[in-house]
C-alpha positions in Angstrom: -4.7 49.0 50.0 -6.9 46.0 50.7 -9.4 46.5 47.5 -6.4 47.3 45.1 -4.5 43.9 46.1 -8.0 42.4 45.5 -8.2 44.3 41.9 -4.8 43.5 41.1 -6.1 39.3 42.2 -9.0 39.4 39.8 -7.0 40.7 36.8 -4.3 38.6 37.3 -7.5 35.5 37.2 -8.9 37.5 34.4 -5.3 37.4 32.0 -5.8 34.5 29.3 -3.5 31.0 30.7 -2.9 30.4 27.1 -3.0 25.8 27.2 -3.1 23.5 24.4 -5.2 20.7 26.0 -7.8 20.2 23.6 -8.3 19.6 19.8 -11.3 20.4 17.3 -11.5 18.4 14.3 -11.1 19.9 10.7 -11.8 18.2 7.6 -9.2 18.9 5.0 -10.6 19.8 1.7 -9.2 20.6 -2.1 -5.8 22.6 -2.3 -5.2 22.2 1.4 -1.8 21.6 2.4 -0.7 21.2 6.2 0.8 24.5 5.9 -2.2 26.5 4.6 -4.0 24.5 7.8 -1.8 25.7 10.4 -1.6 29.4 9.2 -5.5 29.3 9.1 -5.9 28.0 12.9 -2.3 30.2 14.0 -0.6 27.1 15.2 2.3 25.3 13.4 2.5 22.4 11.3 4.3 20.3 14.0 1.4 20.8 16.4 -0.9 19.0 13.4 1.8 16.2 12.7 2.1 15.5 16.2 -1.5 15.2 17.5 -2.3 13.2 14.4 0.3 11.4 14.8 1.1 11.5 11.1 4.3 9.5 9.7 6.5 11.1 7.3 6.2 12.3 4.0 3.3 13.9 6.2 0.4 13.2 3.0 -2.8 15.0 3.7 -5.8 14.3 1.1 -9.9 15.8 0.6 -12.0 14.1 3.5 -9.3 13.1 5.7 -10.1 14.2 9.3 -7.5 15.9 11.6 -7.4 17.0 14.8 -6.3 20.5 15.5 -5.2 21.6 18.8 -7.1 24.3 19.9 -5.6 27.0 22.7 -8.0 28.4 25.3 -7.9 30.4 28.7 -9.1 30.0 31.9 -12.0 32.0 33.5 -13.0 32.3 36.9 -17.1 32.9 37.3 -18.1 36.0 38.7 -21.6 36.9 40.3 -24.0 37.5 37.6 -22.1 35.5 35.0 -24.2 33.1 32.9 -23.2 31.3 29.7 -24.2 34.2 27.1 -22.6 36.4 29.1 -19.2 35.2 28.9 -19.4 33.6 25.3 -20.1 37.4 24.6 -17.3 38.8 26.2 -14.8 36.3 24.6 -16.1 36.2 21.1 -17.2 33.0 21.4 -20.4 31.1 21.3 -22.3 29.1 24.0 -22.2 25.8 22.6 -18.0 25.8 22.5 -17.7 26.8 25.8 -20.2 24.2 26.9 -18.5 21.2 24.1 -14.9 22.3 26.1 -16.1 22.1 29.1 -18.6 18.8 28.9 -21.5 20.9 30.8 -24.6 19.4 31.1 -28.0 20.0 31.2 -29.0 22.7 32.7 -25.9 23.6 31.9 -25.9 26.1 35.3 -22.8 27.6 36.6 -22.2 29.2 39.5 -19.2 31.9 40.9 -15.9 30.4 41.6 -15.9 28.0 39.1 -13.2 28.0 36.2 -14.2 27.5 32.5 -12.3 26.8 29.5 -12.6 29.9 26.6 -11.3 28.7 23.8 -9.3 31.2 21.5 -10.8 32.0 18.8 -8.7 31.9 15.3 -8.0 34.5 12.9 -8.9 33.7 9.4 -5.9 34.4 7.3 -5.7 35.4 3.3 -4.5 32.3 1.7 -4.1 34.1 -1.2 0.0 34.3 -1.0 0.1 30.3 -0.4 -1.8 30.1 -4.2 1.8 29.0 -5.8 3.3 26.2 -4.1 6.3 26.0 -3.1 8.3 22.9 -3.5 9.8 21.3 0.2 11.7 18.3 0.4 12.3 16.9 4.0 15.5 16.4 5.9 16.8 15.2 9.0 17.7 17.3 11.7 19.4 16.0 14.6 18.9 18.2 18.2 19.4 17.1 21.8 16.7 17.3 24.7 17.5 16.8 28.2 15.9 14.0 30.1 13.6 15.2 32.4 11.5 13.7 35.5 8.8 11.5 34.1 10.3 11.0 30.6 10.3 7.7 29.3 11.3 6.6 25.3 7.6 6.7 24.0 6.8 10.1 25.4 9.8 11.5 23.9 9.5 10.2 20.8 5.7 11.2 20.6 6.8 15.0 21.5 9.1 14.9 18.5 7.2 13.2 16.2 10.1 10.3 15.3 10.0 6.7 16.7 11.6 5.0 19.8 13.9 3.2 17.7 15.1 5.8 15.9 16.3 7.4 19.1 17.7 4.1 20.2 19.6 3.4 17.0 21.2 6.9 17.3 22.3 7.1 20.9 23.7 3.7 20.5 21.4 2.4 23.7 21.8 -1.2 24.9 18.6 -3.5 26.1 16.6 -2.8 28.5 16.6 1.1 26.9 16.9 2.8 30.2 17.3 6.5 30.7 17.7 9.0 33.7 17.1 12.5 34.3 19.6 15.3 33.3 20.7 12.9 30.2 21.5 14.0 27.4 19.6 12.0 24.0 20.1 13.2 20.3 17.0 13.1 18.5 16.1 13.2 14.8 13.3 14.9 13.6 12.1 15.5 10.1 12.1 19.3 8.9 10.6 20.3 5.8 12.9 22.6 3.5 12.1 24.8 0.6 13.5 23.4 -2.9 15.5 25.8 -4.5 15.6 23.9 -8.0 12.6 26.2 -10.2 10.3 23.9 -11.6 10.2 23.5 -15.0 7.5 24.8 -17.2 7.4 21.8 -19.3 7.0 18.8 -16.1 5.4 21.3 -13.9 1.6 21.3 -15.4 1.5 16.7 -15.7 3.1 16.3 -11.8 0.0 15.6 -9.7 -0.7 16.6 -6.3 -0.5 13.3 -4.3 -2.8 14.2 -1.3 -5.6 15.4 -4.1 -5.4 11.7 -5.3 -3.6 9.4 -3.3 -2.0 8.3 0.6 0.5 6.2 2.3 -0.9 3.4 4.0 0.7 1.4 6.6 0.5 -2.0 5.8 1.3 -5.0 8.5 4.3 -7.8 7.7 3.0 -11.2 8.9 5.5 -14.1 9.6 3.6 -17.5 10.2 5.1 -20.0 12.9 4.1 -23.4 13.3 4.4 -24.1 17.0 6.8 -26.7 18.2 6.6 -29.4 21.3 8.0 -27.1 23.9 7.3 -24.1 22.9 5.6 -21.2 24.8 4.7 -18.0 23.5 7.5 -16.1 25.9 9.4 -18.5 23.9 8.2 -17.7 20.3 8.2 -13.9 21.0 11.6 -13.8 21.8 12.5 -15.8 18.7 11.2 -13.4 16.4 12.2 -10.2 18.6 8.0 -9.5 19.3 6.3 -8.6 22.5 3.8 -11.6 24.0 0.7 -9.0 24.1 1.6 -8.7 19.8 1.0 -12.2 19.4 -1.7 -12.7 22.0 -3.6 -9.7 20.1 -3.0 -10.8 16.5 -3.9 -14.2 17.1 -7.4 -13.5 19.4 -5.9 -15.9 21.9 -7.8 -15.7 25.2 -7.1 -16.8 28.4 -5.2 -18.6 29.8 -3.4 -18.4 26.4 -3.3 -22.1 25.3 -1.0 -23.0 22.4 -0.7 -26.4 21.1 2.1 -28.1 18.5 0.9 -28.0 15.0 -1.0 -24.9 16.1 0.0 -22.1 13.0 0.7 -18.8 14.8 0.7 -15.1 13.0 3.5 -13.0 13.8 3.5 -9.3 13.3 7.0 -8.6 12.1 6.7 -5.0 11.2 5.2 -2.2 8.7 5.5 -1.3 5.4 4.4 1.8 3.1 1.6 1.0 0.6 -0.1 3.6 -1.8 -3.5 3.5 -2.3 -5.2 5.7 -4.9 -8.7 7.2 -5.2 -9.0 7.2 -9.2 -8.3 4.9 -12.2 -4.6 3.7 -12.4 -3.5 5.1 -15.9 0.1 4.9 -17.7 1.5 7.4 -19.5 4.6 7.6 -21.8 7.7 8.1 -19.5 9.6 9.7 -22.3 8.9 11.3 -25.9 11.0 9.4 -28.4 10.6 6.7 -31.1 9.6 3.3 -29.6 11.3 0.0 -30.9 9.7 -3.0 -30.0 12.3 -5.5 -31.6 13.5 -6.0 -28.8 10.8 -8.1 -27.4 12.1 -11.0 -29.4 15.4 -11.0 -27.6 13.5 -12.2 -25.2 13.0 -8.3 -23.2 9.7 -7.8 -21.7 9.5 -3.9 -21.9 10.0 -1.8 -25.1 13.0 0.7 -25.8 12.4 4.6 -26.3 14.7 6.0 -28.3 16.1 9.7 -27.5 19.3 11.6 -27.1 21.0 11.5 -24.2 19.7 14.1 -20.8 16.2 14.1 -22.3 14.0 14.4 -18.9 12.0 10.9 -18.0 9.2 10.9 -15.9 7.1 8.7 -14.0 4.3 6.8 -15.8 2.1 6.5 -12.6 2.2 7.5 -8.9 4.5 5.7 -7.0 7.0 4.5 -4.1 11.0 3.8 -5.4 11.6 0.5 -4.7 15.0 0.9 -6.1 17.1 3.5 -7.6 20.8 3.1 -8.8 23.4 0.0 -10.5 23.1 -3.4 -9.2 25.9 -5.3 -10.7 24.3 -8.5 -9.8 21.2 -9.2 -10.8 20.3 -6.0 -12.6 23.7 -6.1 -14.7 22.1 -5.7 -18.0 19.8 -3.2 -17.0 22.6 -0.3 -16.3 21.4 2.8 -14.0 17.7 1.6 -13.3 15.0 2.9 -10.9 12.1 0.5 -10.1 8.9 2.1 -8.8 6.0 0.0 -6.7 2.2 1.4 -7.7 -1.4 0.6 -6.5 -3.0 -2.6 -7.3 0.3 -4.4 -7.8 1.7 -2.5 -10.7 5.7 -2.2 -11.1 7.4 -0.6 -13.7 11.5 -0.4 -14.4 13.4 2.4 -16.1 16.6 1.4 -17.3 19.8 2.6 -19.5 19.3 5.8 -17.1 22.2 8.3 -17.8 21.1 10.2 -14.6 18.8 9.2 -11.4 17.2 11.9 -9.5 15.4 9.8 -6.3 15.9 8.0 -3.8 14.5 4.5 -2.8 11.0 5.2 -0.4 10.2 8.1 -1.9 6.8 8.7 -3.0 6.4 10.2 -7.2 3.6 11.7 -8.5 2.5 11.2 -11.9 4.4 13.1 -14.3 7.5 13.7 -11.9 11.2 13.8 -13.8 13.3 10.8 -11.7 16.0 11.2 -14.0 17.3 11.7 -17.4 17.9 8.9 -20.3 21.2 7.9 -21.1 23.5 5.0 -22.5 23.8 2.2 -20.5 23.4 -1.4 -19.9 23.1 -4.3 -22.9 21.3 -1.6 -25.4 24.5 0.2 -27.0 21.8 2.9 -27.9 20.6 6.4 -26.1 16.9 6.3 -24.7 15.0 4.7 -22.1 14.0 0.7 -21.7 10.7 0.4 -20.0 8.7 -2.2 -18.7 5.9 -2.9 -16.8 4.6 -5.7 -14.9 1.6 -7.1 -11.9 1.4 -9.4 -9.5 -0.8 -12.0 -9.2 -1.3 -14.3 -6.2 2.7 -14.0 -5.4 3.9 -13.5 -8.7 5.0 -11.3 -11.3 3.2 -11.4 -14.8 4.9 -8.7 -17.3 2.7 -6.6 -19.2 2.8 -5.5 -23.0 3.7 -1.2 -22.2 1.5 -0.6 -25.9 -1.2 -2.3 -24.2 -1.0 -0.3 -20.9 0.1 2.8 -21.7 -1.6 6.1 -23.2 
Protein backbone atom coordinates (compact mmCIF):
# COMPACT_ATOMS: atom_id res chain seq x y z
CA UNK A 1 0.00 0.00 0.00
CA UNK A 2 2.88 2.22 1.07
CA UNK A 3 4.79 2.06 -2.54
CA UNK A 4 1.43 2.48 -4.54
CA UNK A 5 0.54 5.83 -2.55
CA UNK A 6 4.21 6.78 -3.37
CA UNK A 7 3.60 5.84 -7.21
CA UNK A 8 0.33 7.45 -7.31
CA UNK A 9 2.72 10.84 -5.50
CA UNK A 10 5.20 10.84 -8.30
CA UNK A 11 2.65 10.76 -11.14
CA UNK A 12 0.63 13.14 -9.72
CA UNK A 13 4.41 15.43 -9.70
CA UNK A 14 4.96 14.08 -13.04
CA UNK A 15 1.23 15.43 -14.79
CA UNK A 16 2.14 18.79 -16.75
CA UNK A 17 0.84 22.17 -14.31
CA UNK A 18 -0.03 23.81 -17.47
CA UNK A 19 1.16 28.11 -16.34
CA UNK A 20 1.47 30.93 -18.60
CA UNK A 21 4.29 32.76 -16.73
CA UNK A 22 6.67 33.40 -19.33
CA UNK A 23 6.93 34.82 -22.90
CA UNK A 24 9.37 34.16 -26.04
CA UNK A 25 9.65 36.72 -28.45
CA UNK A 26 8.60 36.28 -32.17
CA UNK A 27 9.34 38.57 -34.91
CA UNK A 28 6.37 39.12 -37.19
CA UNK A 29 7.11 38.77 -40.80
CA UNK A 30 5.23 39.26 -44.34
CA UNK A 31 1.44 38.02 -44.43
CA UNK A 32 1.32 37.65 -40.75
CA UNK A 33 -1.77 38.58 -39.07
CA UNK A 34 -2.32 38.21 -35.19
CA UNK A 35 -4.53 35.45 -35.93
CA UNK A 36 -2.18 33.33 -38.09
CA UNK A 37 0.37 34.09 -34.88
CA UNK A 38 -1.76 32.72 -32.29
CA UNK A 39 -3.01 29.53 -34.29
CA UNK A 40 0.79 28.88 -34.95
CA UNK A 41 1.93 29.06 -31.07
CA UNK A 42 -1.93 27.40 -29.96
CA UNK A 43 -2.77 30.39 -27.84
CA UNK A 44 -5.32 33.07 -28.73
CA UNK A 45 -5.11 36.44 -30.03
CA UNK A 46 -6.11 38.11 -26.66
CA UNK A 47 -3.18 36.42 -24.97
CA UNK A 48 -0.87 38.44 -27.82
CA UNK A 49 -2.85 41.84 -27.43
CA UNK A 50 -2.58 41.64 -23.79
CA UNK A 51 1.03 40.89 -23.11
CA UNK A 52 2.01 43.40 -25.78
CA UNK A 53 -0.09 45.56 -24.56
CA UNK A 54 -1.25 46.52 -27.96
CA UNK A 55 -4.06 49.41 -28.39
CA UNK A 56 -6.87 48.89 -30.67
CA UNK A 57 -7.15 48.54 -34.13
CA UNK A 58 -4.46 45.97 -32.90
CA UNK A 59 -1.91 46.88 -36.24
CA UNK A 60 0.86 44.38 -36.50
CA UNK A 61 3.71 45.09 -39.32
CA UNK A 62 7.25 42.98 -40.76
CA UNK A 63 9.94 43.51 -38.00
CA UNK A 64 7.78 44.33 -35.17
CA UNK A 65 8.74 42.28 -32.13
CA UNK A 66 6.09 40.56 -29.84
CA UNK A 67 6.13 38.72 -26.99
CA UNK A 68 4.34 35.43 -26.98
CA UNK A 69 3.30 33.80 -23.84
CA UNK A 70 4.69 30.56 -23.71
CA UNK A 71 2.97 27.59 -21.37
CA UNK A 72 5.21 25.16 -19.61
CA UNK A 73 4.98 22.38 -16.72
CA UNK A 74 6.67 21.76 -13.74
CA UNK A 75 9.10 18.86 -13.17
CA UNK A 76 10.44 17.52 -10.13
CA UNK A 77 14.26 16.05 -10.58
CA UNK A 78 14.70 12.60 -10.05
CA UNK A 79 18.04 10.62 -9.29
CA UNK A 80 19.98 10.30 -12.42
CA UNK A 81 18.24 13.20 -14.08
CA UNK A 82 20.67 15.54 -15.95
CA UNK A 83 19.74 18.30 -18.47
CA UNK A 84 19.77 16.05 -21.79
CA UNK A 85 17.93 13.75 -20.09
CA UNK A 86 14.90 15.56 -19.49
CA UNK A 87 14.99 17.99 -22.63
CA UNK A 88 14.76 14.42 -24.20
CA UNK A 89 11.91 13.23 -22.54
CA UNK A 90 9.90 16.51 -23.11
CA UNK A 91 10.80 17.23 -26.69
CA UNK A 92 12.59 20.04 -25.86
CA UNK A 93 16.13 21.19 -26.05
CA UNK A 94 18.72 22.00 -23.32
CA UNK A 95 19.20 25.49 -23.89
CA UNK A 96 15.15 26.36 -23.34
CA UNK A 97 14.97 24.66 -20.32
CA UNK A 98 18.13 26.36 -19.02
CA UNK A 99 16.90 30.17 -20.80
CA UNK A 100 13.39 29.34 -18.59
CA UNK A 101 14.90 28.52 -15.82
CA UNK A 102 18.01 31.25 -15.72
CA UNK A 103 20.53 28.26 -14.81
CA UNK A 104 23.99 28.99 -14.65
CA UNK A 105 27.12 27.72 -15.20
CA UNK A 106 27.64 24.57 -14.57
CA UNK A 107 24.29 24.50 -15.04
CA UNK A 108 24.13 21.30 -12.35
CA UNK A 109 20.92 20.12 -10.95
CA UNK A 110 20.26 17.96 -8.41
CA UNK A 111 16.97 15.72 -7.23
CA UNK A 112 14.18 17.57 -5.67
CA UNK A 113 14.47 20.50 -7.50
CA UNK A 114 11.46 21.69 -9.84
CA UNK A 115 12.19 22.94 -13.48
CA UNK A 116 10.17 24.80 -15.91
CA UNK A 117 9.47 22.43 -19.42
CA UNK A 118 8.14 24.65 -21.66
CA UNK A 119 5.39 23.24 -24.09
CA UNK A 120 6.42 22.81 -27.08
CA UNK A 121 3.99 24.27 -30.08
CA UNK A 122 2.46 22.48 -32.88
CA UNK A 123 3.14 24.01 -36.25
CA UNK A 124 -0.18 24.43 -37.89
CA UNK A 125 -1.01 24.56 -41.94
CA UNK A 126 -1.63 28.16 -42.54
CA UNK A 127 -2.76 27.28 -45.71
CA UNK A 128 -6.72 27.77 -44.88
CA UNK A 129 -5.89 31.48 -43.41
CA UNK A 130 -4.37 32.21 -47.33
CA UNK A 131 -7.77 34.38 -48.05
CA UNK A 132 -8.39 36.87 -45.59
CA UNK A 133 -11.16 37.37 -44.05
CA UNK A 134 -12.46 40.87 -43.36
CA UNK A 135 -13.11 41.69 -39.29
CA UNK A 136 -14.26 44.90 -38.04
CA UNK A 137 -14.11 45.42 -34.21
CA UNK A 138 -16.95 45.99 -31.77
CA UNK A 139 -17.54 46.66 -28.33
CA UNK A 140 -18.57 44.14 -26.00
CA UNK A 141 -19.60 44.96 -22.64
CA UNK A 142 -19.28 41.82 -19.82
CA UNK A 143 -19.11 42.12 -16.04
CA UNK A 144 -16.27 40.64 -13.71
CA UNK A 145 -16.49 40.32 -10.07
CA UNK A 146 -14.12 42.24 -7.90
CA UNK A 147 -11.92 40.10 -6.37
CA UNK A 148 -9.21 40.25 -3.35
CA UNK A 149 -6.23 42.16 -4.66
CA UNK A 150 -7.95 43.87 -7.68
CA UNK A 151 -7.35 47.30 -8.19
CA UNK A 152 -8.45 49.54 -11.61
CA UNK A 153 -5.11 49.03 -13.46
CA UNK A 154 -4.95 45.34 -12.97
CA UNK A 155 -8.30 45.02 -14.31
CA UNK A 156 -8.03 46.96 -17.06
CA UNK A 157 -4.65 45.31 -18.08
CA UNK A 158 -6.43 41.68 -17.82
CA UNK A 159 -9.01 43.01 -20.32
CA UNK A 160 -6.98 44.86 -22.51
CA UNK A 161 -9.24 48.31 -22.20
CA UNK A 162 -8.21 51.42 -20.06
CA UNK A 163 -9.04 52.56 -16.42
CA UNK A 164 -11.04 55.27 -17.74
CA UNK A 165 -13.00 53.48 -19.82
CA UNK A 166 -14.14 51.34 -16.89
CA UNK A 167 -14.63 54.44 -14.93
CA UNK A 168 -16.66 56.31 -17.50
CA UNK A 169 -18.98 53.18 -17.73
CA UNK A 170 -19.76 52.38 -14.18
CA UNK A 171 -20.32 55.90 -13.60
CA UNK A 172 -17.51 55.96 -10.59
CA UNK A 173 -16.90 59.10 -8.58
CA UNK A 174 -13.15 60.30 -7.35
CA UNK A 175 -11.15 58.71 -5.49
CA UNK A 176 -12.16 55.40 -7.96
CA UNK A 177 -12.52 52.98 -5.14
CA UNK A 178 -13.65 49.45 -5.39
CA UNK A 179 -14.36 46.42 -3.05
CA UNK A 180 -14.45 42.84 -3.33
CA UNK A 181 -17.65 40.90 -4.56
CA UNK A 182 -18.50 44.19 -6.74
CA UNK A 183 -19.80 44.03 -9.62
CA UNK A 184 -17.90 46.34 -12.69
CA UNK A 185 -19.05 46.31 -16.51
CA UNK A 186 -16.20 46.21 -18.71
CA UNK A 187 -15.82 46.87 -22.39
CA UNK A 188 -13.57 45.09 -24.39
CA UNK A 189 -12.94 45.12 -28.06
CA UNK A 190 -13.94 41.84 -30.07
CA UNK A 191 -13.10 41.39 -33.52
CA UNK A 192 -16.06 40.27 -35.86
CA UNK A 193 -16.11 38.81 -39.32
CA UNK A 194 -17.51 41.20 -42.08
CA UNK A 195 -20.18 39.76 -43.88
CA UNK A 196 -20.25 42.54 -46.82
CA UNK A 197 -18.10 40.31 -49.86
CA UNK A 198 -15.44 42.30 -51.11
CA UNK A 199 -15.61 43.57 -54.30
CA UNK A 200 -13.55 42.37 -57.16
CA UNK A 201 -13.05 45.76 -58.50
CA UNK A 202 -11.62 47.68 -54.86
CA UNK A 203 -10.38 44.42 -53.47
CA UNK A 204 -6.83 44.09 -55.54
CA UNK A 205 -5.79 48.51 -54.85
CA UNK A 206 -6.79 48.23 -50.76
CA UNK A 207 -3.44 47.70 -49.11
CA UNK A 208 -2.62 45.75 -46.13
CA UNK A 209 -1.79 48.42 -43.43
CA UNK A 210 0.56 46.31 -41.12
CA UNK A 211 2.70 45.38 -44.54
CA UNK A 212 3.18 49.23 -44.84
CA UNK A 213 2.13 51.29 -42.12
CA UNK A 214 1.29 51.60 -37.86
CA UNK A 215 -0.43 53.68 -35.34
CA UNK A 216 1.72 55.64 -33.34
CA UNK A 217 0.96 57.15 -30.06
CA UNK A 218 1.82 60.53 -30.14
CA UNK A 219 1.99 62.83 -26.78
CA UNK A 220 -0.36 66.29 -26.40
CA UNK A 221 1.80 68.95 -24.70
CA UNK A 222 0.17 72.02 -22.96
CA UNK A 223 2.84 74.72 -21.89
CA UNK A 224 2.23 76.66 -18.53
CA UNK A 225 4.02 79.66 -17.55
CA UNK A 226 4.32 79.40 -13.76
CA UNK A 227 2.68 82.08 -11.65
CA UNK A 228 3.86 83.77 -8.06
CA UNK A 229 2.29 81.22 -5.91
CA UNK A 230 2.12 78.41 -7.60
CA UNK A 231 3.29 74.95 -6.77
CA UNK A 232 3.33 72.03 -8.84
CA UNK A 233 0.39 70.16 -6.56
CA UNK A 234 -1.07 73.34 -7.62
CA UNK A 235 -0.46 73.18 -11.42
CA UNK A 236 -1.26 69.44 -11.57
CA UNK A 237 -4.52 69.79 -10.28
CA UNK A 238 -5.26 72.70 -12.75
CA UNK A 239 -4.81 70.77 -15.62
CA UNK A 240 -6.31 67.36 -14.12
CA UNK A 241 -2.30 65.65 -14.31
CA UNK A 242 -0.49 63.66 -11.69
CA UNK A 243 2.81 65.64 -9.91
CA UNK A 244 5.15 62.54 -10.96
CA UNK A 245 3.77 63.53 -14.98
CA UNK A 246 5.12 66.86 -14.65
CA UNK A 247 8.13 66.19 -12.53
CA UNK A 248 9.07 63.44 -15.29
CA UNK A 249 8.39 65.47 -18.44
CA UNK A 250 10.07 68.42 -17.20
CA UNK A 251 13.49 66.41 -15.72
CA UNK A 252 12.92 68.34 -12.55
CA UNK A 253 15.09 66.97 -9.78
CA UNK A 254 14.95 67.31 -6.34
CA UNK A 255 13.66 69.07 -4.27
CA UNK A 256 11.59 70.14 -7.30
CA UNK A 257 12.17 73.89 -7.46
CA UNK A 258 9.84 75.91 -9.71
CA UNK A 259 10.23 79.56 -10.15
CA UNK A 260 7.54 82.38 -11.83
CA UNK A 261 8.32 82.90 -15.35
CA UNK A 262 9.62 79.32 -15.34
CA UNK A 263 7.65 77.63 -18.76
CA UNK A 264 6.38 74.23 -17.70
CA UNK A 265 5.41 71.13 -20.29
CA UNK A 266 2.26 69.53 -19.44
CA UNK A 267 1.38 66.13 -20.84
CA UNK A 268 -2.33 66.47 -21.56
CA UNK A 269 -2.90 63.24 -23.27
CA UNK A 270 -2.40 60.90 -26.49
CA UNK A 271 -3.21 60.99 -29.87
CA UNK A 272 -3.11 58.39 -32.91
CA UNK A 273 -0.48 59.22 -35.64
CA UNK A 274 0.30 57.10 -38.81
CA UNK A 275 3.50 56.65 -39.79
CA UNK A 276 4.43 54.87 -43.09
CA UNK A 277 7.37 52.80 -44.20
CA UNK A 278 7.32 53.83 -48.15
CA UNK A 279 6.83 56.87 -50.39
CA UNK A 280 3.47 58.83 -49.71
CA UNK A 281 1.69 58.58 -53.18
CA UNK A 282 -1.88 59.94 -54.28
CA UNK A 283 -4.03 58.26 -56.36
CA UNK A 284 -7.30 59.32 -58.15
CA UNK A 285 -10.18 58.81 -55.55
CA UNK A 286 -12.72 58.41 -58.31
CA UNK A 287 -12.77 57.69 -62.28
CA UNK A 288 -14.69 60.45 -63.84
CA UNK A 289 -13.95 63.70 -65.89
CA UNK A 290 -12.04 66.30 -63.90
CA UNK A 291 -13.06 70.06 -64.14
CA UNK A 292 -10.71 72.39 -62.79
CA UNK A 293 -12.83 75.63 -63.37
CA UNK A 294 -13.66 75.63 -60.39
CA UNK A 295 -10.37 76.82 -58.96
CA UNK A 296 -11.13 80.29 -60.04
CA UNK A 297 -14.21 80.53 -57.81
CA UNK A 298 -11.84 80.62 -55.51
CA UNK A 299 -12.02 76.34 -54.58
CA UNK A 300 -8.72 74.83 -53.81
CA UNK A 301 -9.51 71.18 -54.82
CA UNK A 302 -10.77 70.05 -58.40
CA UNK A 303 -14.30 68.46 -59.14
CA UNK A 304 -14.73 64.76 -60.56
CA UNK A 305 -17.47 64.42 -62.39
CA UNK A 306 -19.56 61.02 -62.23
CA UNK A 307 -23.04 59.72 -61.80
CA UNK A 308 -24.37 59.36 -58.70
CA UNK A 309 -23.28 55.83 -56.24
CA UNK A 310 -20.13 55.55 -58.25
CA UNK A 311 -17.64 53.98 -55.43
CA UNK A 312 -14.87 56.69 -54.06
CA UNK A 313 -11.95 55.53 -52.48
CA UNK A 314 -9.13 56.77 -50.51
CA UNK A 315 -6.20 58.42 -52.29
CA UNK A 316 -3.65 57.48 -49.43
CA UNK A 317 -3.56 55.65 -46.11
CA UNK A 318 -5.20 57.32 -43.53
CA UNK A 319 -7.02 58.22 -40.10
CA UNK A 320 -10.91 59.96 -40.46
CA UNK A 321 -10.61 62.99 -39.02
CA UNK A 322 -14.19 63.68 -39.85
CA UNK A 323 -17.01 62.05 -41.61
CA UNK A 324 -20.58 63.42 -42.00
CA UNK A 325 -22.54 67.28 -42.59
CA UNK A 326 -21.35 70.13 -40.58
CA UNK A 327 -23.77 72.85 -41.20
CA UNK A 328 -21.47 75.31 -39.79
CA UNK A 329 -18.40 75.64 -41.14
CA UNK A 330 -18.47 72.85 -43.71
CA UNK A 331 -21.93 74.15 -45.20
CA UNK A 332 -20.80 74.29 -48.73
CA UNK A 333 -19.09 71.29 -48.64
CA UNK A 334 -22.35 68.90 -48.18
CA UNK A 335 -21.63 65.08 -46.91
CA UNK A 336 -17.71 65.37 -46.50
CA UNK A 337 -15.14 63.01 -44.97
CA UNK A 338 -11.67 64.47 -44.07
CA UNK A 339 -8.81 62.03 -43.68
CA UNK A 340 -5.28 62.94 -41.76
CA UNK A 341 -2.05 61.14 -43.63
CA UNK A 342 1.76 60.85 -42.79
CA UNK A 343 3.86 63.78 -43.18
CA UNK A 344 1.10 66.25 -42.68
CA UNK A 345 -1.02 65.51 -45.72
CA UNK A 346 -4.98 66.02 -45.46
CA UNK A 347 -7.31 65.50 -48.10
CA UNK A 348 -11.43 66.33 -48.09
CA UNK A 349 -14.08 64.51 -50.11
CA UNK A 350 -17.06 66.36 -50.47
CA UNK A 351 -20.67 66.39 -52.37
CA UNK A 352 -20.67 62.64 -50.82
CA UNK A 353 -24.10 61.05 -51.67
CA UNK A 354 -23.08 58.15 -49.14
CA UNK A 355 -20.29 57.85 -46.24
CA UNK A 356 -19.20 54.54 -45.27
CA UNK A 357 -16.57 55.35 -42.04
CA UNK A 358 -16.41 56.55 -39.11
CA UNK A 359 -14.13 59.27 -37.66
CA UNK A 360 -10.64 57.39 -36.05
CA UNK A 361 -10.76 54.82 -38.26
CA UNK A 362 -7.67 53.90 -39.99
CA UNK A 363 -8.06 53.47 -44.37
CA UNK A 364 -5.90 51.86 -46.48
CA UNK A 365 -5.10 52.91 -49.83
CA UNK A 366 -7.58 52.14 -52.23
CA UNK A 367 -10.45 51.57 -49.57
CA UNK A 368 -14.30 52.70 -50.74
CA UNK A 369 -15.35 55.39 -47.78
CA UNK A 370 -18.31 56.14 -49.66
CA UNK A 371 -20.09 56.76 -52.82
CA UNK A 372 -20.34 60.23 -54.85
CA UNK A 373 -23.37 62.02 -54.87
CA UNK A 374 -25.17 65.58 -55.22
CA UNK A 375 -24.56 67.81 -52.55
CA UNK A 376 -23.30 71.03 -51.26
CA UNK A 377 -22.69 74.48 -53.58
CA UNK A 378 -21.82 72.15 -56.89
CA UNK A 379 -25.52 71.50 -58.31
CA UNK A 380 -23.53 68.64 -60.15
CA UNK A 381 -23.02 64.61 -59.48
CA UNK A 382 -19.24 63.61 -58.66
CA UNK A 383 -16.82 64.17 -56.15
CA UNK A 384 -14.87 67.64 -54.95
CA UNK A 385 -11.43 66.84 -53.80
CA UNK A 386 -8.70 68.56 -52.35
CA UNK A 387 -5.62 68.17 -50.75
CA UNK A 388 -3.56 70.13 -48.56
CA UNK A 389 0.01 70.04 -45.82
CA UNK A 390 0.98 71.64 -43.07
CA UNK A 391 3.74 73.53 -42.51
CA UNK A 392 5.07 74.86 -39.23
CA UNK A 393 1.17 75.25 -37.86
CA UNK A 394 -0.45 75.84 -40.90
CA UNK A 395 -2.24 74.63 -43.77
CA UNK A 396 -0.87 75.24 -47.42
CA UNK A 397 -3.37 73.64 -50.08
CA UNK A 398 -1.96 71.69 -52.80
CA UNK A 399 -2.73 71.64 -56.66
CA UNK A 400 -4.54 67.57 -56.70
CA UNK A 401 -2.97 67.46 -60.76
CA UNK A 402 0.24 68.13 -59.16
CA UNK A 403 -0.04 65.48 -56.39
CA UNK A 404 -1.85 62.87 -57.70
CA UNK A 405 -1.18 59.88 -60.12
Amino acid sequence: MKILKSLIKTFIILIAITVTATATTYTVKKGDSLKKIADRFGITTTQIIITNRLKAPYTIYPGQKLKIPVSYTLYKVKRGDFLGKIAKKFGVSTKEIVKINHLKKPYRIYPGQRLKIPVKYKKKSLKRYSRKTPTKFTTKIIKYKVKTGDYLGKIARKFGTSVREIIKINHLKKPYRIYKGQILKIPIRVSVPINKPVTKATSPQIENSSKYSMLRKVPIYKYYTVRRGDSIGKIAKKFGVSVKSIIRVNHLRKPYLIRPGQRLKILVGYKDRLAINRPIEFKMPLDGQIDTTIRAKGYKGIFIIAPPGKPVKAAEVGIVKFAGKDDKFLKKYGNVVILEHPQGYTTIYASLGKIDVKPGQLVHRGEVIGTSGVSGDWGRSGLYFEISRIHNGKAYPLNPLEVLR
